[in-house]
N, C-alpha and C positions, 0 to 999 in steps of 0.2 A: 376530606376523610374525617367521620363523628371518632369522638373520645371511643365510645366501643370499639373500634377498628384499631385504635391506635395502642389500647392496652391489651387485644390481642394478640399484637405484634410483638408485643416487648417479652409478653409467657411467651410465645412461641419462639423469642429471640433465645433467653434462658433457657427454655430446654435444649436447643438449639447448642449453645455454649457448652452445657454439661455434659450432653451427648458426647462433645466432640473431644471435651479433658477427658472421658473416659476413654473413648477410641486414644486418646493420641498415648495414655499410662500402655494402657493395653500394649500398642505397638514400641513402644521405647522399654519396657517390662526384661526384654534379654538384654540389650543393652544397659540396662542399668544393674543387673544379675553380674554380668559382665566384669562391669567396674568396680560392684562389691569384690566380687571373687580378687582381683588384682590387688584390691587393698586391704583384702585381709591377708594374702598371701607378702604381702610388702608388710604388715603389721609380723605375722607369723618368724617372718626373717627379724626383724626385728626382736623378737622374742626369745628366737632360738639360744644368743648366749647365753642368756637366764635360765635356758632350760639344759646348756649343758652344763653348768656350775650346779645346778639342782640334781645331774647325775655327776655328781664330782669331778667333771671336768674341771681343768687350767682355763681362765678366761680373764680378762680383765675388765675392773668395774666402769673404767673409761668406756671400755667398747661396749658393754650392755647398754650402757647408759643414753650411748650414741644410736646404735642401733635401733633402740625403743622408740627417742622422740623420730628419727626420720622417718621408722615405719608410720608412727602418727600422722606424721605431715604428709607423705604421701597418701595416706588413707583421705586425711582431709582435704587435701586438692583434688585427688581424683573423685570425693565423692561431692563438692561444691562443683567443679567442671561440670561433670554427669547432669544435676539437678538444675545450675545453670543453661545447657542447654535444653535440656527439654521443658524450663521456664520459656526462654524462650521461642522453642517453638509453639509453645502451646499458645504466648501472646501473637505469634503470624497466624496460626489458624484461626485464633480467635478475630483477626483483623478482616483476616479474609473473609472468615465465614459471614462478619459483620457488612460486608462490602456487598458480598452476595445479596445478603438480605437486603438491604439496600435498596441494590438495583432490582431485584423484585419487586419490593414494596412501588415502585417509581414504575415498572412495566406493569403493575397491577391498576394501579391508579389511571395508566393510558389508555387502557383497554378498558376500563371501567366508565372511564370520561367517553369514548368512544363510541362504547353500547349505549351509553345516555343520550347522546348525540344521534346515532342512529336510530335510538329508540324513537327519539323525539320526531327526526324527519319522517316515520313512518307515521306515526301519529297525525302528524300535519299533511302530508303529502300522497297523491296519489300513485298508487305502486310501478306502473307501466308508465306515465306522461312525467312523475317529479314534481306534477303543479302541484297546488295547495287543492286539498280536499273538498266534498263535500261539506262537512264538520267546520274545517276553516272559513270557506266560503260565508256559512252561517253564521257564525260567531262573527264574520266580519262586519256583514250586513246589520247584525243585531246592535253593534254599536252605532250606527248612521242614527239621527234624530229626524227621520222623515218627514217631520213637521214643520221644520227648518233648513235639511238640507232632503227634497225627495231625488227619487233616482229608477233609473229606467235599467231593468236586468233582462239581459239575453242570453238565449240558449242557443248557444248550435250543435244544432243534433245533425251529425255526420253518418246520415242515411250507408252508403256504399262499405260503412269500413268491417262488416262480415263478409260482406262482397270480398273485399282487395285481401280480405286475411284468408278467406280460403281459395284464395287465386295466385296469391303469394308466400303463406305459410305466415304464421304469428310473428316470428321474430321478425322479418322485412314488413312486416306491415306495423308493428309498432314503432319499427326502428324510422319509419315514414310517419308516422304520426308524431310520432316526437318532434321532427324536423319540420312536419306542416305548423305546429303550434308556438314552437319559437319564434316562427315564423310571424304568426299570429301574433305573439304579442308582443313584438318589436312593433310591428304594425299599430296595435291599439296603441301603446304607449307613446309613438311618435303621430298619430292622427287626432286622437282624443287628449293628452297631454293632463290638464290639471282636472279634468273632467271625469275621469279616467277613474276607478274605484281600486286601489290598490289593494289586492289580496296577499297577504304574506311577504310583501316585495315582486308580486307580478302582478300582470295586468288580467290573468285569467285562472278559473280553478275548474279542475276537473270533476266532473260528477262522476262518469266514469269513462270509459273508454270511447262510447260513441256518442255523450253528451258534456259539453264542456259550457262555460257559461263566464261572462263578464258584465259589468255594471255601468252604467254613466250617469254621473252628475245632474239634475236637471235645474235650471235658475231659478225658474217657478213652477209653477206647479200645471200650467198650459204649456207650458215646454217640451215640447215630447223628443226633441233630437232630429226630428224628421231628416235632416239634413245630414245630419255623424250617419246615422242608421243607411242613406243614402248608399255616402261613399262605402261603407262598411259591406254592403250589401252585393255594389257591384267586385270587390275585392275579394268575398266567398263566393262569387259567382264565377270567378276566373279557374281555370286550372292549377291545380297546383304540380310545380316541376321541382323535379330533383335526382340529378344525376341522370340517366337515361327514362325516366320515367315520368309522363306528363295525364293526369287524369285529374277527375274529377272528385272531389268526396260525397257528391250531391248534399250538397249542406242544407237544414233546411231552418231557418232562424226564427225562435219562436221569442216577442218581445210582451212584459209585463210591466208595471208600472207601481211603484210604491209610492203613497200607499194606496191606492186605490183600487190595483186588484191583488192586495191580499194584507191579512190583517199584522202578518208578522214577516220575518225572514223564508220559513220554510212556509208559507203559506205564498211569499213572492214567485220563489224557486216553480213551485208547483205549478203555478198559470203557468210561468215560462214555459216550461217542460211541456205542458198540455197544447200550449200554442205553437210548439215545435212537432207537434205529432202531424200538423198538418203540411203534409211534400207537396199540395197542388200548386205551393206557392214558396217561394223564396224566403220571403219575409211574411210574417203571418203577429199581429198585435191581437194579444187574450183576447176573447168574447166571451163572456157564463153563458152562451147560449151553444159554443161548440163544447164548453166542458158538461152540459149539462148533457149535451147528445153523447160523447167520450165516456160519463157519469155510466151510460144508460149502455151502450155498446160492449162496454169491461163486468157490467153487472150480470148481460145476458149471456156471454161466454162461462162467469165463473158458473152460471146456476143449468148450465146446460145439461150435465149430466144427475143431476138433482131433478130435472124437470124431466128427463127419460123415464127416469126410477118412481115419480110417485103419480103418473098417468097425468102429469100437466101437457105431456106433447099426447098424440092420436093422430090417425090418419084417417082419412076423409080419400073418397074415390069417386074419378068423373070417368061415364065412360070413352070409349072411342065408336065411334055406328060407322059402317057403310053407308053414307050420303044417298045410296039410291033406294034401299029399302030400311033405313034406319033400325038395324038389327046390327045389336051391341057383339063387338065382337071379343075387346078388350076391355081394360078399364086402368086408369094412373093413378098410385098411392102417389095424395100430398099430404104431408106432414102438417102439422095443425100445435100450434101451442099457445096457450093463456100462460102470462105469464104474473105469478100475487102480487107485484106489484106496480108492472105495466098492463097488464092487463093482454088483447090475443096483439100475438107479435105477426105481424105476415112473415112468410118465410123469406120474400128479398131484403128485411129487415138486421136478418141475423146469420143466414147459412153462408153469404159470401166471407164475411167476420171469421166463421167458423171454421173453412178453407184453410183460409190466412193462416189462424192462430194452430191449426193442427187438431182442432177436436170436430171436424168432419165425418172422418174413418166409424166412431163411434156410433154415431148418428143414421150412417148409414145401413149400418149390421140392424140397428133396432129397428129399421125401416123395412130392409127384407124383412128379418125375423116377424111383425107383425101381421106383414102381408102375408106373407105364408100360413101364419096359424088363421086368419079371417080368410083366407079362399076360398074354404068351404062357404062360407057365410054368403060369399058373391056369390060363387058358385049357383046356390041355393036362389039366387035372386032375379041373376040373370042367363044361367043357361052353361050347360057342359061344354068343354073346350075353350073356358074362358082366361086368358092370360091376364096378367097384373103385369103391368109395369112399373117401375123404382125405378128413380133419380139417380146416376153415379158421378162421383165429380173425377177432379184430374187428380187430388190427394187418394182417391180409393183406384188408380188405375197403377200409382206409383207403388203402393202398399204389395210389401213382399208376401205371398200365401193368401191374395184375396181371391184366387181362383177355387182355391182349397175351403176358404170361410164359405162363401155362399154357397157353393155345392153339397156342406156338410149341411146347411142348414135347411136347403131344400129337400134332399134326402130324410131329414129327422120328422119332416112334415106331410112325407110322402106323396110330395108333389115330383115331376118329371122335370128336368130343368128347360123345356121349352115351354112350359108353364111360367116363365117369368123374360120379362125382356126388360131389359138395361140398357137406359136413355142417358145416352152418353152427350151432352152439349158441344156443337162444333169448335167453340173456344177451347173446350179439356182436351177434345182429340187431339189438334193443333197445340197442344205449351209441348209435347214431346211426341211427335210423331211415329218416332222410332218406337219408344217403348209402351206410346199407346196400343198402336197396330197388334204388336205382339202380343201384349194382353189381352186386345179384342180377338187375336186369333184362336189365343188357346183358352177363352170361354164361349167364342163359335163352337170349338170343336167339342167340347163338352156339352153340346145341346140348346148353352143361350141363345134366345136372339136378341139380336143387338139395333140399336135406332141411333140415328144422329139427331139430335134435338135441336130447337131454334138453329134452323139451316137458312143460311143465308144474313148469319145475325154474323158469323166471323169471317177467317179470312182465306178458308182451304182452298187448293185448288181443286182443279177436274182429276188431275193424275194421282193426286193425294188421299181426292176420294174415294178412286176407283181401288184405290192399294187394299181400304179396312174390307172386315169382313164384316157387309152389312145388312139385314134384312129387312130394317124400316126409314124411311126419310121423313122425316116431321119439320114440314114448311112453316116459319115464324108467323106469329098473327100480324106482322107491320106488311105482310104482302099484300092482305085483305082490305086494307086500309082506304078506301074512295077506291074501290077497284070496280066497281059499279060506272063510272062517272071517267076513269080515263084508262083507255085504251092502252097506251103504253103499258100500263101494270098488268092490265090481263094477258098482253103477249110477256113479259117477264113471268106470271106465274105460270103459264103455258109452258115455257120455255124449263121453266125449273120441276114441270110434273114430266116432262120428257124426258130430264135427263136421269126423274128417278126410274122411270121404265127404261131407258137405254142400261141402267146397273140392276133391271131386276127387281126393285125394292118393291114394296109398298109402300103407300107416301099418303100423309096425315097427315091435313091442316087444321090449324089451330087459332082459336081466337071467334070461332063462327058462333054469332051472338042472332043472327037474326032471317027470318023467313026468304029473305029477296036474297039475300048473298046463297041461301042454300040453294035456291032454285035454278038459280044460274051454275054452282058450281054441280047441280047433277048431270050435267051435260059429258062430266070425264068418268068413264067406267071407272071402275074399279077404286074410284078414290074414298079416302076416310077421311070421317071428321070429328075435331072435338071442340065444344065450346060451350055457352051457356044455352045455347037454343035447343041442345037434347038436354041438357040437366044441369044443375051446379054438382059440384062435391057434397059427398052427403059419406057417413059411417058408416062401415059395410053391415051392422045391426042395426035397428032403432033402439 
């Protein structure tokens, strides 16, 4: 406690004090009224024979005399008694009151020591796991002299753990993560031992919840642990158990190397981190050539809607023809983007990312949206009664009010909503079959029609297809593939144009690049096709 705190204490003690002599006068005030009255009244008796010889009473100067000094003496005992004790009570209150403060000043100081203390572990610590921080982790590393002593940092980034939190609720899934990492670094501290980078007093710090990270020692500088990282590897590979509960956190361990890939502490962290982004593998050691593709993938997400808004994306339209008299009947917007400083991105480049990340839904609206306002344009090019078909993924079939978005926007354009068909990919139908179906039903019933795209690329079945409501089948172009040359495949694409006629569809192959593969495929009525042998994508204007 500084000198300020301590001579605040002592005013506050003093007023404290003074308060309390006045409360205690205050209260003792009749009683001391009290004791006067008694001794002036013992005084007065005392007086009185003076005052009857003063009215010419008989009295004698014996008895005045006696009379006088007793009144005195009782006056003055009763009025030192009096003063006496309320001296000393006011020295108990004062004792107490002093005691009081005291023990204040001593419960202020604990609570005060306390919040510093707690202040301090939050500072240090990560709020949910206890370990040591990102912050800490850094500052730890930043003392190592990696020129003398380097050292190899891993991340495990524990893939599953939104999985288990919202399959378990926060608190049970923390309250298990907790218990997996003590785990953890009982484990590092008794496998790796002096090798072992001590953070704070443990063996591991939290970056945050689903990425945690620890260090090892390396002899020299060709050292890379291969063997620690080994066992380490197959021990985040195992399950993790506890209490009735035995799973996995799909850990996926991303290892960097100081100093060679990164120039400081937080430039280490960051490989790690980056090399942990990769789940195809367990263990995964930095490469700049997967940060530089990670660089390029987080770049094209941020600038996606930037590239909507200033006409970097466009769409580009191929059509679809009747194989027997090659008269267009449709035609498919594909999305088209240059991007300043990659330059054009393909769209398998960037739209699966896109999925993932949640900025799909976006992408998708300005895709109708466009096709819609250029159908005139088509229209105009290639013939009345012509549909446009758009791309839908499995994020725009989950989207709550997307039946209501595209119909608004068809309507605003003054197209008919069977004037568009939505190619739906056999993988989106299948991730929720339930809640695909039903969306595909009630945009059937509003007029769309609807296609299964790249068929035979996933995993439906026959019962599952039959269920959607659907009025195109579009065969993947790997069926085309040497289908000239082996027999097998022409009875499988045989097999797969029947069973779009057993549901009624119309069924579009795709990928048809060249005069022989057309000639043979005119032999099946009614079939359509799209590929480069009627046209590439082109603008629906010049």
């Amino acid at each position: 406690m500084d000198s300020n705190t301590t001579s605040s204490d002592s005013t506050q003690l003093r007023k404290n004090i003074s308060l309390r002599v006045v409360d205690m006068f205050r209260w003792s005030l009749p009683l001391i009224l009290i004791l006067l009255a008694i001794a002036y009244g013992v005084l007065l008796v005392g007086l009185l024979p003076q005052a009857l010889e003063t009215y010419a009473l008989e009295t004698s100067e014996e008895l005045i005399r006696r009379a006088f000094i007793g009144g005195v003496v009782v006056f003055a005992l009763l009025f030192l008694t009096g003063g006496g004790y309320i001296l000393r009570s006011v020295r108990r209150q004062e004792r107490r009151k002093r005691l009081s403060i005291d023990m204040r000043i001593r419960q202020e100081q604990q609570v005060r020591s306390q919040i510093e203390h707690d202040y301090d572990r939050l500072l240090k610590s990560h709020r949910v796991t206890g370990k040591p921080n990102r912050a800490i982790l850094e500052e730890t590393l930043a003392t190592v002299d990696t020129s003398q002593n380097p050292y190899t940092l891993c991340m495990v980034r524990l893939c599953r753990f939104n999985e288990i939190e919202q399959a378990l609720g926060y608190r049970a899934a923390e309250d298990l993560l907790k218990s997996y990492l003590r785990q953890l670094n009982r484990y590092l501290k008794r496998i790796a031992g002096a090798r072992l980078v001590i953070i704070n007093g443990y063996g591991l710090a939290s970056v945050d919840t689903t990425n945690h990270a620890f260090a090892l020692y390396r002899e020299t500088h060709t050292d890379h642990v291969q063997d620690l990282l080994g066992e380490i590897r197959v021990w985040l590979a195992d399950n993790f158990r506890e209490g009735r509960f035995s799973f996995s956190w799909g850990p996926s361990l991303g290892v960097a190397h100081a100093p060679e890939h990164g120039a400081d502490a937080a430039g280490i962290l960051s490989s790690a981190g980056v090399a942990s982004l990769n789940t195809g593998q367990l263990l995964t050691v930095y490469d700049p050539a997967i940060a530089e593709w990670q660089y390029r993938q987080q770049v094209l997400m941020l600038d996606v809607e930037d590239g909507l808004a200033t006409n970097a994306m466009w769409l580009e339209y191929q059509p679809k023809v009747c194989i027997r008299d090659s008269r267009v009947r449709s035609v498919e917007a594909l999305i088209r983007w240059r991007h300043p400083e990659f330059g054009a991105v393909a769209p398998d480049q960037w739209i699966p990312l896109a999925e993932q990340v949640g900025v799909i839904h976006p992408v998708t609206l300005w895709v109708i949206e466009r096709a819609c306002s250029e159908h005139r344009h088509l229209v105009s090019r290639y013939g009345t009664d012509l549909s446009v078909a758009v791309n839908i993924s499995a994020v725009d079939l989950m989207h709550s009010g997307f039946e209501d978005e595209i119909s608004g926007i068809v309507a605003r354009h003054g197209m008919k909503t069977g004037d568009l068909i939505l190619e739906i990919t056999e993988t989106a139908m299948m991730t929720d079959p339930e809640i695909s179906g039903s969306v595909i039903h009630a945009l059937s019933r509003r007029g769309f029609r609807i296609a299964m795209d790249d068929f035979g690329t996933g995993h439906s079945s026959l019962g599952t297809l039959a269920s959607f409501d659907l009025d195109e089948l579009k065969i993947d172009r790997s069926f085309l593939k040497d289908i000239l040359a082996h027999p097998t495949r022409q009875r499988i694409f045989r097999a797969a144009l029947e069973l779009g006629e057993a549901l009624d569809l119309d069924v579009v192959v795709e990928g048809v690049e060249d005069k022989a593969v057309v000639c043979w495929l005119q032999q099946f009525p009614g079939l359509f096709g799209q590929g480069y042998y009627w046209g590439r994508p082109e603008p629906a204007s010049p």
